[in-house]
C-alpha positions as CSV (number, residue, x, y, z in Angstrom):
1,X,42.1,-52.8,8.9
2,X,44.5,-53.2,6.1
3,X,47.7,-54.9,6.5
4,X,49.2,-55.5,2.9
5,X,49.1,-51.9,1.2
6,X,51.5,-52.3,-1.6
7,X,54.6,-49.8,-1.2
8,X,55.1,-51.1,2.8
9,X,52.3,-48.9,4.0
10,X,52.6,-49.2,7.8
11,X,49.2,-49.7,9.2
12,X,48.8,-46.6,12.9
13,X,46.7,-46.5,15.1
14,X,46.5,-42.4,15.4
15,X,43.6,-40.5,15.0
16,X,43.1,-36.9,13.5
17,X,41.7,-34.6,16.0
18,X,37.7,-33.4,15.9
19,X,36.9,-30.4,16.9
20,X,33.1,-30.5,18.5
21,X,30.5,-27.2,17.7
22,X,27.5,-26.7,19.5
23,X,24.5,-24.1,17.8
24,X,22.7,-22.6,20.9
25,X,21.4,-19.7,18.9
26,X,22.8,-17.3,21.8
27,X,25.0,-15.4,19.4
28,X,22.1,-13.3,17.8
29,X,21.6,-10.3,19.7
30,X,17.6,-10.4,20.4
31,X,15.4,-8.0,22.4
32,X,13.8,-9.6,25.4
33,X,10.5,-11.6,24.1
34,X,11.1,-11.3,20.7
35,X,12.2,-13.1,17.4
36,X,14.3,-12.5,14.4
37,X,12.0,-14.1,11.5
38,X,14.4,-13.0,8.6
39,X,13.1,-9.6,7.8
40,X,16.0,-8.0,6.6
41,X,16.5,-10.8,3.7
42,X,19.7,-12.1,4.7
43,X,18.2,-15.7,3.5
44,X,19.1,-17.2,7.1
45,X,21.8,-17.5,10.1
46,X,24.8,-19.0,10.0
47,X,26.3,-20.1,13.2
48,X,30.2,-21.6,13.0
49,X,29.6,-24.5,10.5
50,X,25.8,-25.0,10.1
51,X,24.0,-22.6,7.8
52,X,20.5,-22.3,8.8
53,X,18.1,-21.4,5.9
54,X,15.0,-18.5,6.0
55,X,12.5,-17.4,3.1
56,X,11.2,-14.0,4.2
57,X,8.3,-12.8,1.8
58,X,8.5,-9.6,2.5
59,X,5.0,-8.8,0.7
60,X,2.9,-11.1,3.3
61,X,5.5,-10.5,6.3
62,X,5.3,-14.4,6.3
63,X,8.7,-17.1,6.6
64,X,9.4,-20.2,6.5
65,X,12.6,-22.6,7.2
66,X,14.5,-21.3,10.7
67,X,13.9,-18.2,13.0
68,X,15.4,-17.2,16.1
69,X,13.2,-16.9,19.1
70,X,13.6,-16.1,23.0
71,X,10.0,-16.0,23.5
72,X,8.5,-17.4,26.9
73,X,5.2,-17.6,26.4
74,X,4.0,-21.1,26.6
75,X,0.4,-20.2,27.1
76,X,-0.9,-18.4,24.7
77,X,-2.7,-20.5,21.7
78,X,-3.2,-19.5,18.2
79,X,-0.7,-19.0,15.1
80,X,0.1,-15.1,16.4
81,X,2.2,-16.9,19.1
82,X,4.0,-19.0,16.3
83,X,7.7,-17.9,17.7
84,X,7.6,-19.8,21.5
85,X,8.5,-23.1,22.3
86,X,6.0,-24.5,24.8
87,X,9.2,-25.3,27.5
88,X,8.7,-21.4,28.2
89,X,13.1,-21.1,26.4
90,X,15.6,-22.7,25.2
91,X,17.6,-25.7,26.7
92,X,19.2,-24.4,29.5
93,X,19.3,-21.2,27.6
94,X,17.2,-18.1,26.7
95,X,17.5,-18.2,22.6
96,X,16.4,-21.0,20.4
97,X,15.6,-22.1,16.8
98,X,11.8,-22.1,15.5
99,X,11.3,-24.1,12.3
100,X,8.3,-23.5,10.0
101,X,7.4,-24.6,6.7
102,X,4.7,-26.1,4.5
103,X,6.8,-27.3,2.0
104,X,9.8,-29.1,3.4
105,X,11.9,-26.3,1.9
106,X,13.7,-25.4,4.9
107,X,17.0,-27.2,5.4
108,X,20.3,-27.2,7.9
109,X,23.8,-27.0,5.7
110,X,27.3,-27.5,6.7
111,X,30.6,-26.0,5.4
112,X,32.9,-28.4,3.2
113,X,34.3,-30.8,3.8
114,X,31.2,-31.6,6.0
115,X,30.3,-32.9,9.7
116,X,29.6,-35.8,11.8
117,X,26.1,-35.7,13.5
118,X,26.1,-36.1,17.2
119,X,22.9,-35.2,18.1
120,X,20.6,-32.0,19.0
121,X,17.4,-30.8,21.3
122,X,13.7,-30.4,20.1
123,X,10.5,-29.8,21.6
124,X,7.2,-28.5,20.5
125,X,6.3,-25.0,19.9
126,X,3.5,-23.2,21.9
127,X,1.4,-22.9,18.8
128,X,1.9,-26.7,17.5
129,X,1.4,-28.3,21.5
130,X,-1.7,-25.9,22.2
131,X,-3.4,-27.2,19.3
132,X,-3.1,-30.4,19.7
133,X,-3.6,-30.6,23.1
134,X,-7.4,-28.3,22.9
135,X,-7.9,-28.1,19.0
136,X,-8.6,-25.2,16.4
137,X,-10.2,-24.1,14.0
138,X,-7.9,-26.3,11.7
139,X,-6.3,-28.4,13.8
140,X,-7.9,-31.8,15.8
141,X,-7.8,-32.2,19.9
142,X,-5.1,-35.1,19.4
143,X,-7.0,-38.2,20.9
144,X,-10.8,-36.9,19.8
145,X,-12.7,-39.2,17.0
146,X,-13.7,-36.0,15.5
147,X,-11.7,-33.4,13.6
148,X,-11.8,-30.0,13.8
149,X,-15.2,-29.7,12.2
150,X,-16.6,-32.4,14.5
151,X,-17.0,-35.2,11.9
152,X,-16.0,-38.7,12.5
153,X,-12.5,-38.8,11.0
154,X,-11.5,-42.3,11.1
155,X,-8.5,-42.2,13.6
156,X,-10.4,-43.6,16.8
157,X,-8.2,-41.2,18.2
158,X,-4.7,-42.5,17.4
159,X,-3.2,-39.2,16.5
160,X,0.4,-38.5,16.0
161,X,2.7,-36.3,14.7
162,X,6.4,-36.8,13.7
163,X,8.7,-34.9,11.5
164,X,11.5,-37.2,9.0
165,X,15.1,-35.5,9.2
166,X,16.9,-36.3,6.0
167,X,20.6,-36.5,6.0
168,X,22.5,-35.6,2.8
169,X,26.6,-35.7,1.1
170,X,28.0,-33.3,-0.8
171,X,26.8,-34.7,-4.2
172,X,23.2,-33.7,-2.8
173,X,22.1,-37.6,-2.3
174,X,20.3,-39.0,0.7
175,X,22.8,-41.0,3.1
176,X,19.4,-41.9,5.5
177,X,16.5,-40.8,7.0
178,X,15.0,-41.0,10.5
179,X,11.8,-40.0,12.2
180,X,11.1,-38.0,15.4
181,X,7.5,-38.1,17.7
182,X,6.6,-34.4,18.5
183,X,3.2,-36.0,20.2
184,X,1.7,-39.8,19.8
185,X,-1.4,-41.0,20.7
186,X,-1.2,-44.5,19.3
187,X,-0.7,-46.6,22.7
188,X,-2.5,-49.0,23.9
189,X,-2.5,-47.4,27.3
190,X,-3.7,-44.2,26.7
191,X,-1.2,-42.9,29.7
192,X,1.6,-42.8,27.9
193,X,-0.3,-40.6,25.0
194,X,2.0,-37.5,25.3
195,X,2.9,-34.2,23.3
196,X,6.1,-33.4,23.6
197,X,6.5,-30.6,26.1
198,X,10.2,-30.7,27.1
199,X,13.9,-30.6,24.9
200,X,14.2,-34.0,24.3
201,X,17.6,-35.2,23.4
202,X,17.3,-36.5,19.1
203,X,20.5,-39.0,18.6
204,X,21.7,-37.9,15.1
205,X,24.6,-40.0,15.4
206,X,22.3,-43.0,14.1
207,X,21.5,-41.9,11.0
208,X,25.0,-42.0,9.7
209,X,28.7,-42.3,10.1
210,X,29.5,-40.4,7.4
211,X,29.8,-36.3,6.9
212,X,26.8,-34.9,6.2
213,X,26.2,-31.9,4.2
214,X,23.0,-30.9,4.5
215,X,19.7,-32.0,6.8
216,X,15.9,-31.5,5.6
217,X,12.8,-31.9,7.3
218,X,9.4,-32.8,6.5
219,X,6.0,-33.7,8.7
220,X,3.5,-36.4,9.4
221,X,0.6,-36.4,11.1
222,X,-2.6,-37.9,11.8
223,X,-5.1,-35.1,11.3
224,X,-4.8,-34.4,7.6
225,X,-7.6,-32.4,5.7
226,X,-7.8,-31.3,1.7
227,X,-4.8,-29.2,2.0
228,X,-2.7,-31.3,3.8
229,X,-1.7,-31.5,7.1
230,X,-3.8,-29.6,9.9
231,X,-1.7,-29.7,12.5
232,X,0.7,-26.7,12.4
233,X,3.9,-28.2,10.9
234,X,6.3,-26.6,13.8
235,X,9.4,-27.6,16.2
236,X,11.7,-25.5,18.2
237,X,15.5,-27.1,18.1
238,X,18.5,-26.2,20.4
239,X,21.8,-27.4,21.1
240,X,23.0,-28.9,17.7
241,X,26.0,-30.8,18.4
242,X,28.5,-32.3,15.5
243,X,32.0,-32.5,15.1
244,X,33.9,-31.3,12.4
245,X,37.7,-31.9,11.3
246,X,39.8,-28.9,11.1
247,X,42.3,-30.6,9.1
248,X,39.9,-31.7,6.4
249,X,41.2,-28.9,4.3
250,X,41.5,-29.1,0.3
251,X,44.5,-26.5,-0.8
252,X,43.2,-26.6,-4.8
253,X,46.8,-25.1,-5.7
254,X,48.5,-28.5,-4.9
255,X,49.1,-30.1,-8.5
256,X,47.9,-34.3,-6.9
257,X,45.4,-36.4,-8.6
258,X,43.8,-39.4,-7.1
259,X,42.0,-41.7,-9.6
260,X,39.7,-43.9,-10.1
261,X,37.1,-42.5,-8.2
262,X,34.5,-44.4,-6.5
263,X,38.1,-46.7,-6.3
264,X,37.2,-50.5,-6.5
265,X,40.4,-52.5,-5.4
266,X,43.2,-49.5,-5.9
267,X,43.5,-46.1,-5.6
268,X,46.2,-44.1,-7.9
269,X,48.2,-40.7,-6.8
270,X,49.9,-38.6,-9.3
271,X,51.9,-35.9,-8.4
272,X,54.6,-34.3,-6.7
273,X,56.3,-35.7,-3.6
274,X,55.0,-35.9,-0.3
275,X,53.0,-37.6,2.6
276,X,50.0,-39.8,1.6
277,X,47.7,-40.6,5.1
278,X,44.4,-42.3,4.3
279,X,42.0,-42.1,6.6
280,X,38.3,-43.2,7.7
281,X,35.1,-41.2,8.4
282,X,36.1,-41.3,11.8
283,X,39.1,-39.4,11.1
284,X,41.4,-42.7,12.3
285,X,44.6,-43.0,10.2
286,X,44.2,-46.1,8.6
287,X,47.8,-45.9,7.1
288,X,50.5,-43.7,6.0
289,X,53.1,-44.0,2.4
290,X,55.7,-41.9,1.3
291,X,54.9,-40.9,-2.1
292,X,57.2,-39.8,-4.8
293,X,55.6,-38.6,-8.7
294,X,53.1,-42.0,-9.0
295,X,51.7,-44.3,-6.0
296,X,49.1,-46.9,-6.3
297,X,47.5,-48.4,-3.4
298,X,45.9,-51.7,-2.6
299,X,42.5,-51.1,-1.7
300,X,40.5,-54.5,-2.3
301,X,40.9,-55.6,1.4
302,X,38.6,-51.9,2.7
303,X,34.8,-52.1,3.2
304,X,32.6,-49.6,0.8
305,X,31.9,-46.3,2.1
306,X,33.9,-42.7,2.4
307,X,37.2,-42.3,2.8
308,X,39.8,-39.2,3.2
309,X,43.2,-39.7,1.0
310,X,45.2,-37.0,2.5
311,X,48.2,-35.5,1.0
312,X,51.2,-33.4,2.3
313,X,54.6,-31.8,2.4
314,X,56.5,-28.7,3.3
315,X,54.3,-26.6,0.4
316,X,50.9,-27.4,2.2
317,X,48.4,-30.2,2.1
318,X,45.6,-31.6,0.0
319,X,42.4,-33.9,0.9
320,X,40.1,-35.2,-1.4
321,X,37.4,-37.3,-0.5
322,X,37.4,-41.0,-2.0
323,X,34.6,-43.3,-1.9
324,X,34.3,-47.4,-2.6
């Protein structure tokens, strides 16, 4: 960490305190077996921090990004069941997410000043596992030579299909990318060809250390055809975990600028009198300065990435987000 901040910064070893959210979906009030698919054009379903996005078409009665479904049928095949996860419910609840769409347009977004991923649940839907486990009229029998029309289609029957989740910052550009197996047919031993039928745990904490402001999705799969992909581009999700810092707070009537910004090897404060606290993406103090109308900091000796420059006094506080 740094040691020789000009202005006899002491270096602490405090941390600021995360509070953790979990989205279980349980907080819209659903009949039993049903869905909530966005009809009344609300444009989606917020739940504490995360935003989840919908795009009801009221002329076709057709969506696509999020819905909210407590659906148990896990047996029923065919796009009329498109609301059920195939685990029959959610993870160790009754309500869960369904996401559609056949244009990556849905997407996940999180209140300023962002969170950090933990991690969250996902499984198949009844629709997506059923047919690619038997087969449709669009859709291959994952591990078949043969698409859905019964000519050859060059796989040999090493069908998969994945989604990409896309992490994003608050200037809209991708931090990373990672990919998830909903069902994967590419082993050498055919045993351990599987489709997904259970909430299996997706470690979002790997894509990034860094607050995220917004998560995409998109598909890939084996069995493609003229219009795209065959297989129906589904996943039910649960149990969204992240933490998210209740002191990262910007009070915009606080008169404090911070320049340059990105910084390279100093950071400049201008303003009135107060605390300065700069901190990591972890939320751990890296080190504290009284400040008084103009301080500049020593920055050369911190690695590149995000960083919190947090300001205070007996008026309020201001944060503003800094970035090498």
């Amino acid at each position: 960490m740094k040691k020789n901040l000009i202005y006899s910064i002491t270096i602490l070893c405090a941390s600021i305190s995360f509070a953790q959210d979990t989205t279980t979906f349980e907080s819209i009030n659903l009949s039993p077996e049903s869905y909530n698919n966005g009809s009344s054009g609300a444009g989606g379903f917020s739940f504490g921090n995360a935003n989840f996005s919908n795009d009801y078409n009221a002329s076709w009665g057709s969506w696509s990004g999020f819905s909210i479904s407590n659906s148990t049928d896990n047996t029923t095949p065919g796009y009329l069941n498109d609301f059920s996860a195939i685990t029959g419910g959610g993870h160790n609840s009754a309500t869960y997410g369904v996401y559609y769409s056949y244009d990556n347009s849905g997407e996940i977004t999180f209140d300023a000043p962002g969170v950090l991923l933990e991690s969250m649940r996902i499984t198949n839907t009844t629709f997506a596992a059923l047919s690619m486990q038997n087969g449709d009229f669009i859709g291959k029998q994952f591990g078949s030579v043969t698409n859905a029309a019964g000519e050859i289609d060059g796989t040999n029957g090493e069908d998969f299909l994945k989604i990409w989740i896309y992490a994003y910052d608050n200037f809209n550009q991708l931090i990373d990318s990672m990919d998830f197996y909903l069902a994967d047919y590419r082993f050498n031993d055919s045993t351990l060809d599987y489709i997904l039928n259970d909430w299996t745990k997706v470690e979002l904490s790997q894509l990034t250390d860094q607050p995220v402001f917004k998560l995409t999705f998109s598909f890939e799969s084996s069995d493609m055809g003229e219009w795209g992909i065959n297989t129906p581009t589904y996943f039910a999700m649960d149990n969204l975990i992240y933490q998210k810092n209740a002191a990262l707070v910007e009070n915009e009537l606080v008169n404090i600028t911070v320049f340059p910004n990105p910084i390279t090897d100093f950071v400049c404060i201008q303003g009135e009198a107060g605390q300065i606290s700069l901190f990591d993406v972890h939320g751990t103090k890296i080190a504290t300065h009284k400040h008084s109308n103009f301080s500049k900091i020593d920055t050369s000796n911190l690695p590149a990435g995000i960083y919190f420059l947090e300001w205070r006094n007996e008026n309020g506080k201001l944060l503003k987000k800094i970035i090498k």
